[in-house]
C-alpha positions in Angstrom: 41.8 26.7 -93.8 42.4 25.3 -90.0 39.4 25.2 -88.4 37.5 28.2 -89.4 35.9 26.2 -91.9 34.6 22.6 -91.9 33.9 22.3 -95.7 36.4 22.4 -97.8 36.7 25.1 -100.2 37.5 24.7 -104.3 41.1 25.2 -104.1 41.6 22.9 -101.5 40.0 20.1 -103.4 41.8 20.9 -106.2 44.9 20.7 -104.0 43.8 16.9 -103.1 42.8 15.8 -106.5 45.9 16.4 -107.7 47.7 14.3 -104.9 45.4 11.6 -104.6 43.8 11.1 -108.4 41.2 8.6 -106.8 39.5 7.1 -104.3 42.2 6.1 -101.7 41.3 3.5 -100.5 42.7 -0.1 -100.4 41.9 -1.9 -103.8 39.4 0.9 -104.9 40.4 3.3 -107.2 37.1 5.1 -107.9 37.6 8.6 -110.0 38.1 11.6 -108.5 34.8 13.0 -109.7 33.0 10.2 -107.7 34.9 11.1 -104.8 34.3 13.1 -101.5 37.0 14.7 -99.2 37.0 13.3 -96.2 39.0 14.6 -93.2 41.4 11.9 -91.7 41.0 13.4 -88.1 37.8 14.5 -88.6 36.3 17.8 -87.6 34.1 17.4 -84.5 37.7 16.0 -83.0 39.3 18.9 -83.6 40.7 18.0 -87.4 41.5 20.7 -89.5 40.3 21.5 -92.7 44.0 20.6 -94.6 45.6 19.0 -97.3 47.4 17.3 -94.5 44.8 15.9 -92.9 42.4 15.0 -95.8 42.0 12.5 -98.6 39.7 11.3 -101.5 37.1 8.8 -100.9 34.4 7.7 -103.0 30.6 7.3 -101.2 31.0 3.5 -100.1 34.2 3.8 -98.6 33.8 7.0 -97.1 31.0 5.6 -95.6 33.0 2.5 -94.1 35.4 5.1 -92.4 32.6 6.6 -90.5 31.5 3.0 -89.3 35.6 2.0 -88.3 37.7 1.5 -90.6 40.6 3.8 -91.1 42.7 5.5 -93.5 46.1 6.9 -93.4 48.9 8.2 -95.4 52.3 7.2 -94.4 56.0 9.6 -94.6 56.5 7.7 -97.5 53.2 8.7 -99.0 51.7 5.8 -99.6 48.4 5.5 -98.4 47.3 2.0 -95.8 43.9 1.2 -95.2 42.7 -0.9 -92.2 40.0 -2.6 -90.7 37.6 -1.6 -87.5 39.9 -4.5 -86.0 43.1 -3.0 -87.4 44.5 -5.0 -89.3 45.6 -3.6 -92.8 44.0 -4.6 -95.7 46.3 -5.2 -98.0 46.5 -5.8 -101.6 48.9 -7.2 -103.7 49.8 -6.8 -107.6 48.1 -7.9 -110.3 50.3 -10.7 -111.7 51.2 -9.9 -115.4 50.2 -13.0 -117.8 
């Protein structure tokens, strides 16, 4: 879609639910249906309306990324959230009992 369109259309959503099955980010999990699709560079900066350049986030945390923290997906595809200080929240594996 580039930038001829800001909100993203049925089949792109689609496209991102399939790649992401949840909410992205760090520790969340939320289902896809509870989910928005955010862009990573966002639109008023010139971000394009892409499977690229977008990702699923439920309400809260899409909220959060608006007020500073971040979301991105590295080459290996594994998505890294971080805080408004930038430092990566991480979280580690359940341990099995």
């Amino acid at each position: 879609m580039g930038r001829t369109h800001r909100v993203v259309p049925p089949h792109l959503r689609k496209a991102v639910e399939l790649r992401d099955e949840a909410c992205v980010f760090a520790g969340c999990g939320a289902p896809k249906y509870w989910c928005d699709v955010h862009h990573l560079i966002h639109w008023i900066f010139g971000g394009e309306t892409s499977l690229e350049n977008s990702a699923l986030l439920c309400e809260r945390h899409h909220t959060k990324v608006h007020h500073g923290f971040r979301v991105q997906r590295g080459p290996d595809g594994r998505w890294r959230t971080f805080r408004p200080d930038d430092t990566e929240i991480v979280i580690g594996r359940p341990l099995l009992v």
